[in-house]
ZATIKE-140219 format. One record per residue (C-alpha): residue in three letters; x negated, y, z. Coordinates in pm, whole numbers. Layout:
 bapa   east  north     up
  ALA      X      Y      Z
...
//
This chain:
 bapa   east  north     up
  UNK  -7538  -9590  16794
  UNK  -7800  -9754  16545
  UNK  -7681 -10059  16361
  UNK  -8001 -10230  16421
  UNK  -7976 -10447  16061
  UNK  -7952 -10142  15902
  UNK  -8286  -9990  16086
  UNK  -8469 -10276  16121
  UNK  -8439 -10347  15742
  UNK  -8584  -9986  15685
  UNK  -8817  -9983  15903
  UNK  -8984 -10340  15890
  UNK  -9238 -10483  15608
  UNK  -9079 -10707  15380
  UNK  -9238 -10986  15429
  UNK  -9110 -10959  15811
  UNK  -8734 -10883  15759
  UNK  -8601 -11147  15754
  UNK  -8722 -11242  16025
  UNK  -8635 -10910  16227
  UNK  -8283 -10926  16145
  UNK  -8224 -11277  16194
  UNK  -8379 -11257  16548
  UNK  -8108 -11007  16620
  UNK  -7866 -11269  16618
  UNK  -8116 -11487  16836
  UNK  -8100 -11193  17101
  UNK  -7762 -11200  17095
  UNK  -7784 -11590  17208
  UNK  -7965 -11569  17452
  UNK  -7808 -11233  17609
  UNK  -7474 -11466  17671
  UNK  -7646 -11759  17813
  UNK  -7782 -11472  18016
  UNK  -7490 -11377  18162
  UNK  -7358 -11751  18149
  UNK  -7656 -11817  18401
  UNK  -7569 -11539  18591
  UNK  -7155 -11665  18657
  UNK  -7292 -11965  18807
  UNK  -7474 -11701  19125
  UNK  -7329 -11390  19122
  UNK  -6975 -11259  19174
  UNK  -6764 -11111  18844
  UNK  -6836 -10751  18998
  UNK  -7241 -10824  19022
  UNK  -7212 -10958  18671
  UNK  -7060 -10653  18501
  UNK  -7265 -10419  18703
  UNK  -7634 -10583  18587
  UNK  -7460 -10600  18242
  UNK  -7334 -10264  18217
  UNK  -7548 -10014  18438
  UNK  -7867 -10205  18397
  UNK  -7879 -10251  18070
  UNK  -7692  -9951  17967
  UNK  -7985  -9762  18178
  UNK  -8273  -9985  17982
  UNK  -8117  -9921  17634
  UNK  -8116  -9568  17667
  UNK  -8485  -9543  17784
  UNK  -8588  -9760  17495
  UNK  -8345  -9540  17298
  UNK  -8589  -9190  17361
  UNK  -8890  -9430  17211
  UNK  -8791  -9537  16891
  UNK  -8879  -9301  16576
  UNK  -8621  -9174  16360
  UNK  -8570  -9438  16043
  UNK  -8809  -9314  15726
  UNK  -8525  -9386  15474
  UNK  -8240  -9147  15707
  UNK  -8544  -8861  15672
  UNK  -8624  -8903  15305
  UNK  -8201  -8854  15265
  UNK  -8281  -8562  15395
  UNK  -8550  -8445  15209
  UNK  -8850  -8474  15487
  UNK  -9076  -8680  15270
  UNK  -9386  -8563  15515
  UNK  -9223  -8656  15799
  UNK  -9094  -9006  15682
  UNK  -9462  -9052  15605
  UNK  -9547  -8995  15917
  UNK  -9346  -9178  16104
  UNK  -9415  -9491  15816
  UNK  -9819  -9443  15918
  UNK  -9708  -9497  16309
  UNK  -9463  -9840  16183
  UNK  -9745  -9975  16000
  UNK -10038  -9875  16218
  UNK -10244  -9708  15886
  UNK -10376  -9403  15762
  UNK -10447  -9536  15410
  UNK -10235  -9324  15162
  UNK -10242  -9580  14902
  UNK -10039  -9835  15167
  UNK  -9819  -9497  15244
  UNK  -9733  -9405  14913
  UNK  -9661  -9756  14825
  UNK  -9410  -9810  15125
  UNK  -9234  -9477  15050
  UNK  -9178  -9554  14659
  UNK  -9062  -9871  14757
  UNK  -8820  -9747  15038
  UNK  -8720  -9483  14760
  UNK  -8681  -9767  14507
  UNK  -8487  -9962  14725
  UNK  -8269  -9739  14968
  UNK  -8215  -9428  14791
  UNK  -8131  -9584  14412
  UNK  -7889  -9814  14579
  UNK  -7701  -9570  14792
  UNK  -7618  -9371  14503
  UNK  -7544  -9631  14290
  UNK  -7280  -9792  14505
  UNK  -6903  -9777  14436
  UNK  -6652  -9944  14670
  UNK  -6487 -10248  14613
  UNK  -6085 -10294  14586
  UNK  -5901 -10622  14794
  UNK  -5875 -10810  14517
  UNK  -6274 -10798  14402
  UNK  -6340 -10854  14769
  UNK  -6123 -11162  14776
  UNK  -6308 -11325  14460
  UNK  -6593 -11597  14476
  UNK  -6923 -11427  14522
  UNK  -6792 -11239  14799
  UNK  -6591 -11491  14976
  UNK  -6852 -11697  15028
  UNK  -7083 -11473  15215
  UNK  -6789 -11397  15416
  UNK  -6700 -11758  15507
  UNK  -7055 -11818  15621
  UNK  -7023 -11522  15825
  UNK  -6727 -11639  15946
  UNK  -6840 -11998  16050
  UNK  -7138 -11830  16203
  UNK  -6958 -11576  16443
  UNK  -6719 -11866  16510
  UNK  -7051 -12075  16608
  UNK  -7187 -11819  16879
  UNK  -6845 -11764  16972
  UNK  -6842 -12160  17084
  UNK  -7142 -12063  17345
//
């Protein structure tokens, strides 16, 4: 399944991600106030079946239409086709604008994948960290709430 922060940050402009990923948690709002509306006229079997089949059925359809992510196809090697599918994201045939995007995606995705080490407990547990997780925290708690 696509972790859809993952491919919307390599597939969107950067001047528009983070927008795209923060409307991800907007979706995910308004898909339980959804099904909150729902409880108050339809029975608990009604509810799970327009949650599960019907979406499950529109997912997968959407699924077949969205192109493979340019960074994934540059990891493996298919610099033509990652350019290809970048002209059809940005709605260009410039090859300045192309070759841009793809040294940038290169600069940005492939550097830093390599680079990366993992982290033990304890370096996980210390400031910087701990504070991006306690936002995250208070946020998940917040859309919990609804």
């Amino acid at each position: 399944m696509i972790n859809n922060g993952n491919y919307l940050s390599e597939i969107s402009e950067t001047k528009y991600k983070g927008m795209l990923c923060s409307l991800t948690v907007v979706v995910a709002v308004m898909g339980a106030l959804f099904v909150i509306i729902q409880g108050s006229f339809l029975s608990y079997f009604h509810i799970n079946l327009i949650t599960t089949v019907a979406c499950g059925i529109l997912l997968v359809v959407l699924l077949l239409y969205i192109p493979e992510s340019p960074v994934h196809l540059l990891r493996k090697g298919q610099e033509h086709k990652s350019k290809e599918i970048l002209k059809w994201l940005r709605c260009t045939e410039d090859e300045y604008v192309l070759d841009r995007e793809l040294k940038i995606l290169k600069n940005s995705f492939l550097n830093t994948s390599q680079s990366t080490r993992k982290l033990s407990v304890a370096e996980v547990h210390s400031n910087p960290y701990r504070k991006n997780m306690t936002v995250r925290d208070i946020s998940m708690v917040e859309v919990v709430k609804l």
